[in-house]
C-alpha positions as CSV (number, residue, x, y, z in Angstrom):
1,X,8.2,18.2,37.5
2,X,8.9,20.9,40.3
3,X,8.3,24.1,37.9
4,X,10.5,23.2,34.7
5,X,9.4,25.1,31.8
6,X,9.1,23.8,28.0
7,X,8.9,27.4,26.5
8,X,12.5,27.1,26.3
9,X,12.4,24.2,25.0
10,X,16.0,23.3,23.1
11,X,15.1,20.1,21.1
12,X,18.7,19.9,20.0
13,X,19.0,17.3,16.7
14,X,16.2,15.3,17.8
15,X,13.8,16.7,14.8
16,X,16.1,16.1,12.2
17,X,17.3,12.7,13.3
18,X,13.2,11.9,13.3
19,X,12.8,13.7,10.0
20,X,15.7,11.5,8.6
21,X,14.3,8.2,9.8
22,X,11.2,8.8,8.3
23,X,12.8,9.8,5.2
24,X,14.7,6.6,5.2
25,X,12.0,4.7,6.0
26,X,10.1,6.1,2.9
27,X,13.0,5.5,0.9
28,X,13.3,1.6,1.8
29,X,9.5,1.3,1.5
30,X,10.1,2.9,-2.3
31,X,12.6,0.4,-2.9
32,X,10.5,-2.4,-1.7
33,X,7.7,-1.7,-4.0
34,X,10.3,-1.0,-7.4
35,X,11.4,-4.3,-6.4
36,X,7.5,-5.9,-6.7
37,X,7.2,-3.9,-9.4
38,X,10.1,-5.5,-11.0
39,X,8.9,-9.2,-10.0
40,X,5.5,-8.9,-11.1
41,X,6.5,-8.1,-14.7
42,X,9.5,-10.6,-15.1
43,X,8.6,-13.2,-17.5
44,X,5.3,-12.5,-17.9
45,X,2.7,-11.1,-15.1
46,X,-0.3,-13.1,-14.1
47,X,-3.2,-11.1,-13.2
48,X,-2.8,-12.1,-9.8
49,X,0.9,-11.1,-10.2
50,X,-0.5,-7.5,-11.1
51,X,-3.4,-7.4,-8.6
52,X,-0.5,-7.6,-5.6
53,X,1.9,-5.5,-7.5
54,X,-0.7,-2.6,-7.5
55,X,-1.4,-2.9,-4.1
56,X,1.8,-2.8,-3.2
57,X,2.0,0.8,-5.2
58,X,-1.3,1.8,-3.6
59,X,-0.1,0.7,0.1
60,X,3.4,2.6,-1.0
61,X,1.2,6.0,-1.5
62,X,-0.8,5.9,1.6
63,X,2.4,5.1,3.6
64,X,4.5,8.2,1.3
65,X,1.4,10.5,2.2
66,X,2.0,9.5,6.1
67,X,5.6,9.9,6.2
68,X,5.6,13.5,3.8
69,X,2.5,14.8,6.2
70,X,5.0,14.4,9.4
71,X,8.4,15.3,7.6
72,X,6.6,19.0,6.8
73,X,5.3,18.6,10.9
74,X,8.8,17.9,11.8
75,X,10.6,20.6,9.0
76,X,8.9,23.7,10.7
77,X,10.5,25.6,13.7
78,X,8.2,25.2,16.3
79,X,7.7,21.9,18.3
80,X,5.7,19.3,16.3
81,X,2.8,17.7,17.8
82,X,2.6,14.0,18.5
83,X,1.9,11.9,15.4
84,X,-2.0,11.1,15.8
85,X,-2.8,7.7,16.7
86,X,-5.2,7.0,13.5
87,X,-1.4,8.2,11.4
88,X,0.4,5.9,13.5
89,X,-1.8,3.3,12.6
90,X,-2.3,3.7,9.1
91,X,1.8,4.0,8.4
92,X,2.6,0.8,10.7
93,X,-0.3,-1.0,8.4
94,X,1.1,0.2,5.1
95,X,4.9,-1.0,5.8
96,X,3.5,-4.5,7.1
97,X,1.2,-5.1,4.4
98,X,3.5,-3.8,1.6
99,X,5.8,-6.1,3.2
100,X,4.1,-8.6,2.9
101,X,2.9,-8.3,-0.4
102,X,6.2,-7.6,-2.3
103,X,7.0,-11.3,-0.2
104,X,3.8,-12.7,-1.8
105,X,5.4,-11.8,-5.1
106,X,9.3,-13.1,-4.4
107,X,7.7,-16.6,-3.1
């Protein structure tokens, strides 16, 4: 408070540890829908089977388009604005419901 500046602002590693947990994050969302992807077509698919399985894929995308629009946010030099709350919303959605869809598949 009392007059400190963030012009000279030093955010240290705090970017790049951000950038990798979204990365990370992506990458463990990938793997969750491979793995519906993988249960859906073992021994035969029902079309239910392939109606979760592509909504997994679809909620995949729209959580990959999240995460890759604030990895480029976080990946330039200058500070990166706070992730809008509509973003926020729409990635927390996508990991829940894909989540809980691939788990609709393994059950």
């Amino acid at each position: 408070m009392g007059g400190v500046s963030t012009a000279g602002r030093d955010p240290g590693l705090q970017p790049e540890r951000t950038r990798l947990a979204w990365r990370r994050t992506t990458l463990s969302a990938a793997v969750a829908a491979v793995l519906a992807v993988k249960t859906a077509l073992h021994g035969g698919a029902s079309a239910t089977e392939v109606t979760v399985c592509a909504l997994c894929c679809v909620l995949f995308l729209g959580f990959l388009a999240v995460a890759h629009r604030r990895i480029r946010a976080l990946a330039t030099g200058r500070r990166p604005r706070a992730l809008a709350p509509r973003h926020a919303t729409a990635a927390a959605l996508c990991a829940v419901a894909l989540a809980l869809c691939a788990a609709a598949l393994v059950v």
